[in-house]
C-alpha positions in Angstrom: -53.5 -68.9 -7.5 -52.9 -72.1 -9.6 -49.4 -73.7 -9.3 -48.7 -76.5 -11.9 -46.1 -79.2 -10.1 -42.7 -79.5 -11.8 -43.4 -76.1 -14.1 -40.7 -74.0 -15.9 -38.7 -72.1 -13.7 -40.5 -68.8 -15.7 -44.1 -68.2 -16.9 -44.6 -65.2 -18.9 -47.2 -64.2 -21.0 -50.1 -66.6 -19.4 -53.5 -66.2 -21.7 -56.7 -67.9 -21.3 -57.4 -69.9 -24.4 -61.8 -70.5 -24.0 -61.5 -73.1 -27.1 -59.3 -75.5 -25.3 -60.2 -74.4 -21.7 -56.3 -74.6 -21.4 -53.6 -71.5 -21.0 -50.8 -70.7 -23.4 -47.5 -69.5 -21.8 -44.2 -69.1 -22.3 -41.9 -71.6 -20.1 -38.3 -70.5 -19.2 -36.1 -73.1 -17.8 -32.4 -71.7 -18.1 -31.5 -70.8 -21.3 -34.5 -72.7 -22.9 -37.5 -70.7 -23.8 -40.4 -73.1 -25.4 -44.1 -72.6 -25.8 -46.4 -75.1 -23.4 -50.4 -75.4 -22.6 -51.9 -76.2 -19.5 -54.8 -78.0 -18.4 -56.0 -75.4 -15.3 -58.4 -78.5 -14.0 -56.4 -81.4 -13.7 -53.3 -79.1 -13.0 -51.1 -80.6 -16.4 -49.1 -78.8 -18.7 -47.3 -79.9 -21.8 -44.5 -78.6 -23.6 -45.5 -78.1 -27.6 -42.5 -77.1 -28.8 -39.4 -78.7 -26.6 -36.8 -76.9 -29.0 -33.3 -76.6 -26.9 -31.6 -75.2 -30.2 -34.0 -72.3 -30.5 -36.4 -69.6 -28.7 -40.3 -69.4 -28.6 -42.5 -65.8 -27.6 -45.7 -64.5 -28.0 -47.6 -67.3 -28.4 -51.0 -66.7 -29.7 -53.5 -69.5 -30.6 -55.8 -70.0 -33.7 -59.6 -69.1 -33.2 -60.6 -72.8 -33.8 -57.9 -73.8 -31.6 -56.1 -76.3 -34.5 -52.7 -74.1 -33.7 -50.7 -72.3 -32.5 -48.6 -69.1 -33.8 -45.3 -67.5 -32.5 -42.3 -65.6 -32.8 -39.3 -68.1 -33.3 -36.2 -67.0 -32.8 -33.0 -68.6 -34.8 -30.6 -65.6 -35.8 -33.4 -63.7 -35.9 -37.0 -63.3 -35.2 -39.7 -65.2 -37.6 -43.1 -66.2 -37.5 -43.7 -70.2 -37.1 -46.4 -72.2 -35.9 -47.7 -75.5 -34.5 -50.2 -77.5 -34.2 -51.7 -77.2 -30.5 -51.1 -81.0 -30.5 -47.5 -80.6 -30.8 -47.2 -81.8 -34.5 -46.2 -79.5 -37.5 -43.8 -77.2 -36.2 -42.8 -75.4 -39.4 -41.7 -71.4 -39.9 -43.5 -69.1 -42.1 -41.3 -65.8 -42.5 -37.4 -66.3 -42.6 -34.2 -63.9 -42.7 -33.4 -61.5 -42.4 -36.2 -59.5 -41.5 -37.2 -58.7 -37.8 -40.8 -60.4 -38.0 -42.9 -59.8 -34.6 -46.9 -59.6 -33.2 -48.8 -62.2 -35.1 -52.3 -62.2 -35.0 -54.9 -64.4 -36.8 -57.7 -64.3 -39.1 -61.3 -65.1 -37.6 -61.3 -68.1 -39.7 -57.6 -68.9 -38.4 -55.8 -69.2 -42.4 -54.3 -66.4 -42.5 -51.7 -64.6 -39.8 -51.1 -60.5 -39.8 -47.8 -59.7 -38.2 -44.9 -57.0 -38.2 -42.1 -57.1 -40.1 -38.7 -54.4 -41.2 -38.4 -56.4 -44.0 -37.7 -53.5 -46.0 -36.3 -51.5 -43.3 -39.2 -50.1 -41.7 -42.0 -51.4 -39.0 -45.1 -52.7 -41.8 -48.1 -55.2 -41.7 -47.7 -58.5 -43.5 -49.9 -61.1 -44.7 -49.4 -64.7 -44.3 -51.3 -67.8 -45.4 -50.5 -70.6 -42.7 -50.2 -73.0 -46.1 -46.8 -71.4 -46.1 -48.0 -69.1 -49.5 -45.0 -65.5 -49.8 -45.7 -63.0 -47.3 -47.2 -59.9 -48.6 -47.1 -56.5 -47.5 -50.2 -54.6 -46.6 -49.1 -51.2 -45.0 -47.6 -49.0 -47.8 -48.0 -45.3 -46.6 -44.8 -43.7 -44.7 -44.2 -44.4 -40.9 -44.4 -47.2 -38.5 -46.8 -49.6 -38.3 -47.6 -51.9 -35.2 -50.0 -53.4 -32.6 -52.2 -55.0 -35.3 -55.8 -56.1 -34.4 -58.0 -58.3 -36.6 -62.1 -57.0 -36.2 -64.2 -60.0 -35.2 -65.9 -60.7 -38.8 -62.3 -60.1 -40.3 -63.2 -57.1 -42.5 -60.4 -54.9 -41.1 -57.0 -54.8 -39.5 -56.8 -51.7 -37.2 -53.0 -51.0 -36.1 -51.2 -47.7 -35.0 -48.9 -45.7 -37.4 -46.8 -42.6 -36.9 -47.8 -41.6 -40.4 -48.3 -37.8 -40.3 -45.9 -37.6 -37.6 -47.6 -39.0 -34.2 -49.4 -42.4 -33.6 -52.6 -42.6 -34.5 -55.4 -45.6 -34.8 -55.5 -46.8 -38.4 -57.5 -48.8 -40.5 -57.1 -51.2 -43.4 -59.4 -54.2 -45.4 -56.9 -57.0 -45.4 -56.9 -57.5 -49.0 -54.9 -53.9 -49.2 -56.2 -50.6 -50.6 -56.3 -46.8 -48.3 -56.0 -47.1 -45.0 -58.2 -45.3 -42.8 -57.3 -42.6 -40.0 -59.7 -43.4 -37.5 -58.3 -41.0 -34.7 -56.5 -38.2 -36.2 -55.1 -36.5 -32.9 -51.6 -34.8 -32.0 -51.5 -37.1 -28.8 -50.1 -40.7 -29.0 -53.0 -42.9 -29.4 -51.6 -46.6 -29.1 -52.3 -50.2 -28.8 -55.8 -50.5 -30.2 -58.1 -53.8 -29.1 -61.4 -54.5 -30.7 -64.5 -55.6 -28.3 -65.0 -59.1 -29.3 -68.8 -57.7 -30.8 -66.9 -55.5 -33.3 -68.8 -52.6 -32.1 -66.3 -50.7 -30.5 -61.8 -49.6 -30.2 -60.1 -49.5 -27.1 -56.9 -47.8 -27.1 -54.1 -46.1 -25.4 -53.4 -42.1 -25.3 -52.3 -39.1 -23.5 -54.4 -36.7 -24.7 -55.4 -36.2 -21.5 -51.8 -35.5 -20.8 -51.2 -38.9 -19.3 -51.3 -42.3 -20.4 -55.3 -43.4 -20.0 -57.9 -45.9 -21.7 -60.1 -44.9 -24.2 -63.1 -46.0 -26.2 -64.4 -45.1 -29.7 -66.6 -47.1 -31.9 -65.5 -48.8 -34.9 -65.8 -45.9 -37.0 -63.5 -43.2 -35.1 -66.8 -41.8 -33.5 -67.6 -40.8 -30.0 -64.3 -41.3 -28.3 -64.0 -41.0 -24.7 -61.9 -41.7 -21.4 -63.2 -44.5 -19.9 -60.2 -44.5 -16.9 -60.6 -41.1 -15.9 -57.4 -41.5 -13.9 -55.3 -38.2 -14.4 -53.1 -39.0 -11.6 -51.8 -42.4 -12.9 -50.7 -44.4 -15.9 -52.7 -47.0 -17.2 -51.3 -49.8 -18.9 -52.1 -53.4 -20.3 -56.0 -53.8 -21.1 -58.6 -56.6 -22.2 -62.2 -56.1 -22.9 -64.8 -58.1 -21.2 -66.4 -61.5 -23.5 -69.5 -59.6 -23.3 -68.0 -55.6 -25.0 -70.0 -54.2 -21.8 -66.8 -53.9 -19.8 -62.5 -53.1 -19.5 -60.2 -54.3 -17.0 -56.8 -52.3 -17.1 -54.1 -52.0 -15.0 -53.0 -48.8 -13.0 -50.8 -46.9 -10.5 -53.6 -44.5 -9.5 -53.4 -45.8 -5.9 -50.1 -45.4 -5.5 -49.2 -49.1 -7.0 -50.3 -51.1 -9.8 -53.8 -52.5 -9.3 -56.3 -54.2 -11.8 -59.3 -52.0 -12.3 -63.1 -52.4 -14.2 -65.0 -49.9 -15.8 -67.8 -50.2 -17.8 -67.4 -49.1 -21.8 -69.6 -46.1 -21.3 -67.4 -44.8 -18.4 -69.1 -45.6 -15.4 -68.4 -48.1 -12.5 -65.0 -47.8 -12.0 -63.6 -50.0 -9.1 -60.1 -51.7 -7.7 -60.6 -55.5 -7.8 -57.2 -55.9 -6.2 -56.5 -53.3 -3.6 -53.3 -55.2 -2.7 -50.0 -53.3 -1.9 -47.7 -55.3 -4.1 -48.5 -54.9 -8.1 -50.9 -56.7 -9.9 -50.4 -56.7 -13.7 -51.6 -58.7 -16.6 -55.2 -59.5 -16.6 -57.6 -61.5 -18.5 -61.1 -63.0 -18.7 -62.0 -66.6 -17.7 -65.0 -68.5 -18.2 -65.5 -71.6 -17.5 -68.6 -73.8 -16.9 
């Protein structure tokens, strides 16, 4: 357990950040909500935005580690970022549009992100120069959960298109989107493997929420959780793309689990009766 002296009264949304060896979190203290990093080895944290007047979420940093993106909330919420220094705060998106879920570009210059600026759930596109938003998604239905592929050359999401959610793809400079699932269950919440090699997502074809894998293409999808008694949840892939660790209530409560990406080797890391949720790869030297 690490316990920073004198931290917000709230941490949500801890992530491991391997550029910086530091986490990202959201802070609560009261009605203050602000974006901070911490230093896991000396036990130090910093507050990057300190903004009493407004509300920081979802913090996600760049891949080079030079900033840091977020939702920003005024009257409503926008995309800004920061420098991970604590300089630059500026916003990227304004009103009145709902803007949510940014995610960068390998090369950290450009941010994907979901917006209703025109009154439904689409992708935009945003240069962190501060260059117009553009819109990427343009087929009917909702589109959310966007992922950028390791070498940038796609942006897969899920979209309710032809009636259910399905895994789509898209090149980010526009053009047909590709229907990389194409099943009457809700397939959700895809995640590359950082190798680009393969999808993980979330569906019920099974008839209950479960983790699968496919490869980049849409091919050889299978159930890699294999738990038709429970409901698995939040997911991250392994550094390596050889493993997932997912959270479930198989047991009875919720537990962090492994499984390797062919299937095999399922175990309970936790086997703790209160829940464990949330988890995420560390390496450090």
């Amino acid at each position: 357990m690490l316990s920073f002296p004198d931290a917000p009264a709230i941490v949500l949304g801890l992530t491991w950040v391997p550029v910086l060896k530091h986490f990202v979190f959201v802070g609560k203290n009261g009605g203050d909500q602000d974006i901070y990093l911490a230093n896991w080895e000396r036990m130090e944290y910093k507050n990057l935005t300190n903004t009493p007047d407004l509300a920081e979420d979802a913090p996600v940093v760049s891949p080079d580690g030079r900033w840091v993106a977020m939702v920003c909330t005024w009257s409503d919420p926008d995309i800004c970022v920061i420098g991970s220094d604590g300089s630059d705060f500026r916003r990227l998106t304004g009103p009145p549009a709902w803007d949510a879920d940014p995610v960068w570009s390998p090369d950290g210059q450009k941010l994907v992100y979901v917006s209703n600026a025109q009154g439904i759930s689409d992708l935009y596109l945003v240069d962190i120069a501060g260059s117009e938003p553009t819109k990427l998604t343009t087929n009917k239905g909702r589109h959310s959960s966007p992922a950028w592929s390791p070498d940038g050359a796609l942006i897969i999401y899920q979209a309710d298109t032809d009636g259910s959610w399905d895994i789509w793809a898209i090149s980010p400079s526009g053009g047909e989107p590709i229907n990389l699932t194409q099943s009457p269950a809700a397939d959700q919440s895809p995640k590359w493997s950082p190798d680009g090699k393969w999808i993980a997502f979330r569906s019920d074809r099974d008839g209950n929420p479960e983790i699968y894998v496919m490869t980049a293409d849409g091919q050889e999808s299978r159930n890699v959780s294999q738990s038709p008694d429970g409901t698995e949840a939040v997911f991250a892939w392994s550094p390596d793309s050889q493993q997932l660790f997912f959270v479930s209530d198989v047991e009875g409560n919720l537990d962090i689990f492994r499984v390797n990406v062919d299937g095999s080797g399922k175990v309970n890391l936790t086997q703790n009766p209160a829940d464990d949720g949330a988890p995420i790869w560390i390496q450090v030297p």
